[in-house]
MITOR-300058 format. One line per 3 residues: their letters; for each residue x, y, z of C-alpha. Coordinates in steps of 0.02 Angstrom, whole numbers, plus 50000, padded with zeros to 5 digits. Each point is the difference from the previous one (the first is absolute). Last residue first. Layout:
! residues N
A = X Y Z | ... .
//
This chain:
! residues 526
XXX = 48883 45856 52356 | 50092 50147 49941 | 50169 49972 50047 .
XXX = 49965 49822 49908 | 49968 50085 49842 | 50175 50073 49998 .
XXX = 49973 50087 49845 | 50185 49996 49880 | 50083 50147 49960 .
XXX = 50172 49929 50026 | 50044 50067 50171 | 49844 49911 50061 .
XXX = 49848 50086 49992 | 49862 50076 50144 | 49849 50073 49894 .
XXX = 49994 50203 50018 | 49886 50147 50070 | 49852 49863 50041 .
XXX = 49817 49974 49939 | 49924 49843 50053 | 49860 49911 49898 .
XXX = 49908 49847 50077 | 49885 49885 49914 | 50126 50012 49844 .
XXX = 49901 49918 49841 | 50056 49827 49940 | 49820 49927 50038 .
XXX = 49918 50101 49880 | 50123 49937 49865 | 50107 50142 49921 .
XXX = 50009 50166 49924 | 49784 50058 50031 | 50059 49927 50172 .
XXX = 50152 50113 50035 | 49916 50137 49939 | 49857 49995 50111 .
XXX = 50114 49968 50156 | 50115 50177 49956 | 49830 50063 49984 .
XXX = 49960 49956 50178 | 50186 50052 50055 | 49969 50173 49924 .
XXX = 49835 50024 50101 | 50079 49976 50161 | 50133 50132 49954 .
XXX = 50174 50037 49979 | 50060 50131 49910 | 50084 50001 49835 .
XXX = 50130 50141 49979 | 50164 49879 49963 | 49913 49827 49956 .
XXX = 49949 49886 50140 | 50106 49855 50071 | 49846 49843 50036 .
XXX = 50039 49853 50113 | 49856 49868 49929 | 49933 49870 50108 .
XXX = 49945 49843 49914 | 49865 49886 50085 | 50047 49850 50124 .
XXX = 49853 49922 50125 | 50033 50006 50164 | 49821 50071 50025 .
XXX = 50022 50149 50057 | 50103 50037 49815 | 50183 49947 49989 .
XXX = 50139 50081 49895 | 50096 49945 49861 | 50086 50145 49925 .
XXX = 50003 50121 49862 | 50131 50117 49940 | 49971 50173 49900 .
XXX = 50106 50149 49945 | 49968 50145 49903 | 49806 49997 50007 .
XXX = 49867 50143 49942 | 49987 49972 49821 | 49968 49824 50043 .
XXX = 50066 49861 49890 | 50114 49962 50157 | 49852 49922 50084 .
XXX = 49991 49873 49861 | 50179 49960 49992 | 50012 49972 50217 .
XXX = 49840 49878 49971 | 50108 49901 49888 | 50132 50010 50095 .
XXX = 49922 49930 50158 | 49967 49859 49897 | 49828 49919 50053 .
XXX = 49991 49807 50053 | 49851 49923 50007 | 49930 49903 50170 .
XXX = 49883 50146 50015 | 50143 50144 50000 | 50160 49911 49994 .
XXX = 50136 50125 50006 | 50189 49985 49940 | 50127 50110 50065 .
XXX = 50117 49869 50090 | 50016 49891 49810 | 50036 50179 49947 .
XXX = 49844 50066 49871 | 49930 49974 49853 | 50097 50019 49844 .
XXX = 49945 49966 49834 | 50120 49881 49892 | 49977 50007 49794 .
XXX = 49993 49850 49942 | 49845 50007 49872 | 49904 49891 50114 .
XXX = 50052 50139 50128 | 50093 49964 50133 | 49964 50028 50182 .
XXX = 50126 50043 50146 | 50017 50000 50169 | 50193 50037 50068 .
XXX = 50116 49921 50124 | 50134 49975 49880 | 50050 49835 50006 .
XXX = 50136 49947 49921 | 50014 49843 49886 | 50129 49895 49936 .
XXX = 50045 49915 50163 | 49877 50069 50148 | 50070 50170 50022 .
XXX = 49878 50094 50119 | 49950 49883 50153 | 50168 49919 49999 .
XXX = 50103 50160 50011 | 49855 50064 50147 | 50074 49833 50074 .
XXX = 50183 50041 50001 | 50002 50183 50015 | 50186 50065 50058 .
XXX = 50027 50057 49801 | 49826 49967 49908 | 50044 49898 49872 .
XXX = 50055 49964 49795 | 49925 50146 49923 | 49886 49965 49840 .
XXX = 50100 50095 49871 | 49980 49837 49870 | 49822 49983 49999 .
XXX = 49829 49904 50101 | 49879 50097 50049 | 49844 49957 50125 .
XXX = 49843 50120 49991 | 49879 49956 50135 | 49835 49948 49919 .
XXX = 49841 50090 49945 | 49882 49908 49871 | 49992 50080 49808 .
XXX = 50081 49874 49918 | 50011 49845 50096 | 50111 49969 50186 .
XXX = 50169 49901 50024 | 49999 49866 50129 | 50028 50013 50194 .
XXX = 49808 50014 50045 | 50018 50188 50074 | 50027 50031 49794 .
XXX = 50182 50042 49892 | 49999 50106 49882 | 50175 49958 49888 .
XXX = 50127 50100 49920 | 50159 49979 49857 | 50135 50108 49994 .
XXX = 50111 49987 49847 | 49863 50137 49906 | 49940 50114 50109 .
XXX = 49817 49929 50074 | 49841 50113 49930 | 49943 50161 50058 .
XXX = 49971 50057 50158 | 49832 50047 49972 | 49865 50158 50033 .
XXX = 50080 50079 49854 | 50030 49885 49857 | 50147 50071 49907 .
XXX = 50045 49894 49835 | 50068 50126 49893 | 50167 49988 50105 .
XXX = 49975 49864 50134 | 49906 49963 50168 | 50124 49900 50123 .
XXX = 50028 49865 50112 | 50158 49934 50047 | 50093 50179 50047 .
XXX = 50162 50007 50099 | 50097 49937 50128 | 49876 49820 50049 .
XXX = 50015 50033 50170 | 50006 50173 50035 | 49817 49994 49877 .
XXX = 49966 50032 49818 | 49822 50050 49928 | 49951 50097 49839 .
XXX = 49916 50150 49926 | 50087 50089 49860 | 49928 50130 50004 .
XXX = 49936 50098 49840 | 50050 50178 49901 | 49892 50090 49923 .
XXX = 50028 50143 50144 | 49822 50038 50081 | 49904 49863 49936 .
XXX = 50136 49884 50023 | 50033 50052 50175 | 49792 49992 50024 .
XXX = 49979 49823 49951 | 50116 49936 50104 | 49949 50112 50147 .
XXX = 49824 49924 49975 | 50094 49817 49978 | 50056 49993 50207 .
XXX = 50180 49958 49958 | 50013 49852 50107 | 50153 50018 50171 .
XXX = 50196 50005 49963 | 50011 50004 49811 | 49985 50178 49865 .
XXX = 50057 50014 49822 | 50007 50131 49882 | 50055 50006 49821 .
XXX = 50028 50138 49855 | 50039 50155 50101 | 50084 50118 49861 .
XXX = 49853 50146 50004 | 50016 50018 50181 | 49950 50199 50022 .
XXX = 49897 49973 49848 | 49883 49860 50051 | 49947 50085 50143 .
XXX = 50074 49982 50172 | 49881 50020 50172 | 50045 50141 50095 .
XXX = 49843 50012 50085 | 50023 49816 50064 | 49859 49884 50000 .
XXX = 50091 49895 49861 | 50179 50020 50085 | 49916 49935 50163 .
XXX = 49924 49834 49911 | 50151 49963 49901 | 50092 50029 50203 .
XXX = 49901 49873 50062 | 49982 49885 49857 | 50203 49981 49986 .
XXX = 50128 50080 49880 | 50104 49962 49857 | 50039 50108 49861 .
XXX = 50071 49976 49844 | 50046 50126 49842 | 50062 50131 50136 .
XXX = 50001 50198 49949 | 50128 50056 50129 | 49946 50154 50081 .
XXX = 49783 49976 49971 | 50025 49825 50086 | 50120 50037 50128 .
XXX = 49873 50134 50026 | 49849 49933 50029 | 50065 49849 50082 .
XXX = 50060 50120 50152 | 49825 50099 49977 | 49891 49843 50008 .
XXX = 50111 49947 50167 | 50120 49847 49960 | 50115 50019 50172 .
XXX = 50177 50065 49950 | 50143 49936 49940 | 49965 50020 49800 .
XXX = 50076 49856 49896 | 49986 50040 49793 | 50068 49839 49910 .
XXX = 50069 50002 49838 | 50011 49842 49883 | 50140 49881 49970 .
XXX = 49883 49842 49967 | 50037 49900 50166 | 50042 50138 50088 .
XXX = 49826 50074 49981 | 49915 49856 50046 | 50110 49955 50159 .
XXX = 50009 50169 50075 | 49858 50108 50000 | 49838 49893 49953 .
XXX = 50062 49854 50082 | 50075 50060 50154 | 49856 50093 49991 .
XXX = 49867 49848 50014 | 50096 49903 50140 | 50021 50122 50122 .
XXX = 50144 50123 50027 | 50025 50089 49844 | 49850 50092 50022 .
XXX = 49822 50017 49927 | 49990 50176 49899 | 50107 49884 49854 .
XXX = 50057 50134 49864 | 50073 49928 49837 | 50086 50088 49860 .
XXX = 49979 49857 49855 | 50142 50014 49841 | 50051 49855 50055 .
XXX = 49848 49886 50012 | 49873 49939 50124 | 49828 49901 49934 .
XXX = 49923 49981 50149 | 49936 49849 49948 | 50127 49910 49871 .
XXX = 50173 50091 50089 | 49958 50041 50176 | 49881 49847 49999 .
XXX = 50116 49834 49991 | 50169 50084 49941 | 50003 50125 50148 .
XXX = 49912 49896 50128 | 50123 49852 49988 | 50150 50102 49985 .
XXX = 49964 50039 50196 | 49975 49836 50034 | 50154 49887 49947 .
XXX = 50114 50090 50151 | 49882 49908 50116 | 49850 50093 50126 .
XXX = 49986 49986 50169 | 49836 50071 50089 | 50036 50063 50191 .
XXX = 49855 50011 50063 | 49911 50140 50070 | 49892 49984 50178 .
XXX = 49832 49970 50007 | 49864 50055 49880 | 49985 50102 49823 .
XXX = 50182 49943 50001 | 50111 50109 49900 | 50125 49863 49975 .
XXX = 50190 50026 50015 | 50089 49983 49848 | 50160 49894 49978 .
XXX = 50150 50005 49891 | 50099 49880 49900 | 50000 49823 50083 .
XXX = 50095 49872 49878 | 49888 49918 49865 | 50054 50088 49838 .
XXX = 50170 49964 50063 | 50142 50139 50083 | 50172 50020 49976 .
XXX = 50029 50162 50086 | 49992 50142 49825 | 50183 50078 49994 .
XXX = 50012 50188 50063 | 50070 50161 49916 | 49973 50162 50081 .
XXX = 50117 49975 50139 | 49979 50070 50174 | 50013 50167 50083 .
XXX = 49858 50094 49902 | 49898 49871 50062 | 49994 50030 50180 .
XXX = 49987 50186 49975 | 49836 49968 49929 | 49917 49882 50127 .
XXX = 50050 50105 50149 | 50071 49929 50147 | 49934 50008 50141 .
XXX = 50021 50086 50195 | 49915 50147 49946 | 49886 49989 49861 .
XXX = 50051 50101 49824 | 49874 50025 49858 | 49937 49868 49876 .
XXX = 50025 49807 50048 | 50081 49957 50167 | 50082 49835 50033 .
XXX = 49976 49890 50149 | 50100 49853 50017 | 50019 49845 50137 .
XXX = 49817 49964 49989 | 50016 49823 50100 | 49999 50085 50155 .
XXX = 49843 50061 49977 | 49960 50126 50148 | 50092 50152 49930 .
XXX = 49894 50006 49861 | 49856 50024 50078 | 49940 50197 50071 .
XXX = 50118 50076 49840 | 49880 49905 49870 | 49863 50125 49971 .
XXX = 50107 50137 50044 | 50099 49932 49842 | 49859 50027 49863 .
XXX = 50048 50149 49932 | 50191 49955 49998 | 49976 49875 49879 .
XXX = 50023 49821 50072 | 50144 49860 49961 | 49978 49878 50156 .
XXX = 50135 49862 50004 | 50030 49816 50087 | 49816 49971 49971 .
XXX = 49933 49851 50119 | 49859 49996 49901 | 49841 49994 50132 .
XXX = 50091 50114 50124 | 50037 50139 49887 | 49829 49938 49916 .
XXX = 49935 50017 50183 | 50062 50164 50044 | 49954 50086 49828 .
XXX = 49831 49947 50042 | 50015 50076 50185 | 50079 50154 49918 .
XXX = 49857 50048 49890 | 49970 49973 49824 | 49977 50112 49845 .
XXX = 50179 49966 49900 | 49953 49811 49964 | 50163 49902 50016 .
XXX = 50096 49927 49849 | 50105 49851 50073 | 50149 49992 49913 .
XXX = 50105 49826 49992 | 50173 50018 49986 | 50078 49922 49851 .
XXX = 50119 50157 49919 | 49857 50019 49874 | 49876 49968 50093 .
XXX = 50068 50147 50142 | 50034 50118 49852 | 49825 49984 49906 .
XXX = 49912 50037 50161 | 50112 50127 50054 | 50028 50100 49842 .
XXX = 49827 49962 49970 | 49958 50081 50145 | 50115 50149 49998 .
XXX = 49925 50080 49851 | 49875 50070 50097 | 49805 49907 50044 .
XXX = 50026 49998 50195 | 50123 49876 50086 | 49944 49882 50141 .
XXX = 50156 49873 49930 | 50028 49849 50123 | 50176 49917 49949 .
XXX = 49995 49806 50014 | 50160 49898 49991 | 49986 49857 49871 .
XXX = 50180 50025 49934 | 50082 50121 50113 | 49988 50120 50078 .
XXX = 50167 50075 50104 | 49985 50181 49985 | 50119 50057 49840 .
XXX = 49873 49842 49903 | 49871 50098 50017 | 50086 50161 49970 .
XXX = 50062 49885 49834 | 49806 49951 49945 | 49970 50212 50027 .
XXX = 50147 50039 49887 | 49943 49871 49882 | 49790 50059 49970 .
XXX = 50085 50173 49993 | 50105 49973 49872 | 49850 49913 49891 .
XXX = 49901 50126 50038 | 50107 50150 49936 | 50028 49897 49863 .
XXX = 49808 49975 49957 | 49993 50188 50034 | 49937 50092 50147 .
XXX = 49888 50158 50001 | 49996 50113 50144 | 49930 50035 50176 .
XXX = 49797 49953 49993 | 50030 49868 49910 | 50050 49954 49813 .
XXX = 50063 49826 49976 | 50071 49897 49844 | 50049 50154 49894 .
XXX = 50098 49928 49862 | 50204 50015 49995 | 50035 49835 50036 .
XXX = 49868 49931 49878 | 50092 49897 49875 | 49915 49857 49987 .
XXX = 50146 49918 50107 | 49980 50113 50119 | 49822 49970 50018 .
XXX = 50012 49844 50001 | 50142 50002 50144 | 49866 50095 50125 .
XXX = 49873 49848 50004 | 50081 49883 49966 | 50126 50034 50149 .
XXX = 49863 50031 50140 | 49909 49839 49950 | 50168 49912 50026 .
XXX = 49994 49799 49897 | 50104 49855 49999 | 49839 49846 49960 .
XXX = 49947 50117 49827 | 49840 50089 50004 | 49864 49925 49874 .
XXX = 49859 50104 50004 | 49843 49868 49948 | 49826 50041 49906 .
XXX = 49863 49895 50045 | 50001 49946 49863 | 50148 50014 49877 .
XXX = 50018 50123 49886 | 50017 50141 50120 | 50190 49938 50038 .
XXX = 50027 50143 50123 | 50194 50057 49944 | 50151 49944 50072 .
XXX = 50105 50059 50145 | 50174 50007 49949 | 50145 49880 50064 .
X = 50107 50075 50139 .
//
């Protein structure tokens, strides 16, 4: 197999050039090999540390316990695996022997798992062993799933993932794939209606590393990266898989759910030089008593954080608090990684940044055409990870990938200077007076609060029919709620923003409903 060549960063935009015979799964193990890593720590998780030969073993025995079963080339195998070692041995092994993964998200319940097991027509389930009672009520009705496989600790009746592989060879030729053949698939998180199934090439994942793993992000070898957002959605894979890989660096995966103290001290224990989280959980390690200092990281040199805005107050206080700055950007299931991103030196909190370079992006008005400087239009991208459908999903396929461009569902503004200001989902947006007001933006100014830890705001009607915003309102620990507190919460919001902008209606609650990726589902709320 020919070798992947560099991003050609002379040329503008700049272009990855990925040869027609191409295996995502084998560049990205055989570099390192051929650099010399096989004895490098690739992964460290919660069990052990595995080498770049270790990895590269496992990545073939699991391809060949495909393969042992009956896949075959363009099969699908559903993984639901938690953050271990065993799922890039399985999503690394499956592409590399030609089966298609399909990453699942790890937080779902058995009626979504029914309908991707459905939706996919899977022919094998791979699931860790803590997440099996979720799937034990279904699998038996999909007679298309002919093979369940167990990872972690022994389930009755199945085979474990483990003892599979010891029994089959450790050496494993890459399946003949193109740049353009189906590699794996992610499912959406879907802030509404079902998940679909979003299919991505064997081209894309290289795409993201050399396009803004690389320039952006700035990734390197000697990196020890820790991604709190999983290896199941778009944004992790990324962060914990792809980017390191594609550089030889050292990735930290820690199973559990991302609590302050869990991050706390996979942080403190292994000293990473990148981390990756989400606003959410930047938020909850800021208003955590066990915040970090400076000294207890003193090797962190980069964060990033995608999935929903970084509201710019807890911007401005990370950096204050560590001297270190997000990375703020945007990516989506869709397009694999991030398109849209603040850089090094250049952090504008309060933005998304400006477009990575090889993708290029357009606002685009209610009137068709593309909006001026400083109007709001829905963000349209157009790059080379763009995923080619919606398995099953015909006309929602049409409605999102129109050519060149994908549509991302998202209100945006940019800057004279370029920068792009977010504003709200397309579904989000308000008009208060026949002009629309980004929920976001109210969100940002409510969140400047010393008392707030979490904020989302709503259209909502008034007696009159007429739509104001509605703000949802999660209290700091040891606040109390109180009519006064809501007035001032009011006050502050206008002495922020536009008198019009302000929340007519405050609601405290205990906690903001979420998908499994930390975003607000704002239509929960209306």
């Amino acid at each position: 197999m020919s070798e992947l060549s560099s991003a050609d960063h002379g040329t503008s935009p700049p272009r990855v050039s990925i040869p027609r015979q191409y295996n995502a799964a084998f560049d990205l193990i055989e570099r390192n090999l051929r650099a010399g890593r096989a004895q490098k720590i690739a992964y460290i998780d919660d069990h052990g540390s595995y080498s770049y030969g270790d990895l590269a073993e496992r990545v073939n025995r699991f391809g060949n316990v495909m393969s042992g079963i009956g896949l075959a080339a363009e099969d699908r195998v559903m993984l639901c695996l938690l953050d271990t070692i065993d799922f890039p041995t399985a999503f690394l092994g499956g592409i590399k022997a030609g089966i298609v993964p399909i990453a699942t998200n790890t937080l779902l319940t058995t009626a979504d798992y029914d309908f991707m097991l459905g939706d996919s027509r899977a022919k094998a389930l791979v699931v860790s062993k803590a997440l099996w009672p979720t799937f034990a009520p279904i699998v038996g009705k999909h007679k298309t799933l002919k093979h369940v496989i167990i990872s972690g600790n022994d389930e009755k009746g199945y085979p474990n993932l483990a003892e599979l592989m010891m029994g089959v060879s450790p050496r494993l030729e890459p399946a003949p794939t193109t740049r353009d053949d189906f590699c794996f698939w992610l499912y959406s998180s879907g802030s509404t209606g079902t998940p679909k199934g979003t299919v991505h090439l064997h081209s894309h994942l290289i795409q993201t590393a050399e396009l803004y793993g690389k320039p952006i992000l700035g990734i390197r070898e000697d990196d020890v990266v820790f991604s709190a957002a999983k290896l199941f959605f778009a944004y992790g894979l990324g962060n914990g898989l792809t980017f390191p890989l594609s550089v030889g660096a050292t990735t930290v995966l820690m199973g559990e759910r991302p609590t302050p103290q869990a991050v706390f001290q996979r942080l403190r224990q292994h000293q990473p030089t990148i981390f990756y989280g989400v606003p959410t959980l930047y938020g909850a390690l800021l208003a955590s008593p066990d915040m970090l200092t400076r000294a207890e990281v003193p090797r962190l040199r980069v964060c990033a954080s995608a999935g929903e805005a970084l509201p710019a107050d807890i911007g401005r206080r990370w950096t204050e608090s560590l001297g270190v700055e997000i990375l703020d950007g945007i990516g989506s299931t869709e397009m694999l990684h991030i398109f849209l991103s603040n850089r090094s030196g250049e952090v504008r909190y309060g933005t998304t940044g400006k477009p990575v370079p090889g993708y290029a992006v357009r606002l685009i008005g209610e009137d068709g055409n593309v909006v001026a400087p400083g109007e709001i239009g829905e963000l349209q991208i157009n790059g080379p990870s763009s995923a080619i459908m919606y398995w099953n999903s015909r006309e929602k396929s049409r409605h999102t990938f129109m050519g060149d461009w994908t549509r991302s569902g998202d209100k945006y503004i940019e800057s004279e200077d370029g920068y792009f200001q977010y504003c709200g989902r397309s579904d989000d947006m308000l008009k208060v007076s026949g002009i629309y007001v980004s929920p976001f933006e109210v969100e940002g100014a409510l969140m400047t609060h010393e008392s707030i830890l979490e904020a989302a705001v709503v259209a909502h009607a008034d007696t009159d029919e007429l739509i104001k915003p509605k703000a949802y309102v999660v209290l700091k620990a040891g606040v109390l709620q109180s009519e006064e507190l809501k007035a001032a919460l009011k006050a502050h919001v206008k002495e922020k923003l536009a008198p019009y902008k302000y929340p007519r209606w405050i609601e405290f609650v205990a906690e903001l409903p979420k998908t499994a990726t930390g975003k607000i589902q704002r239509f929960k709320l209306r």
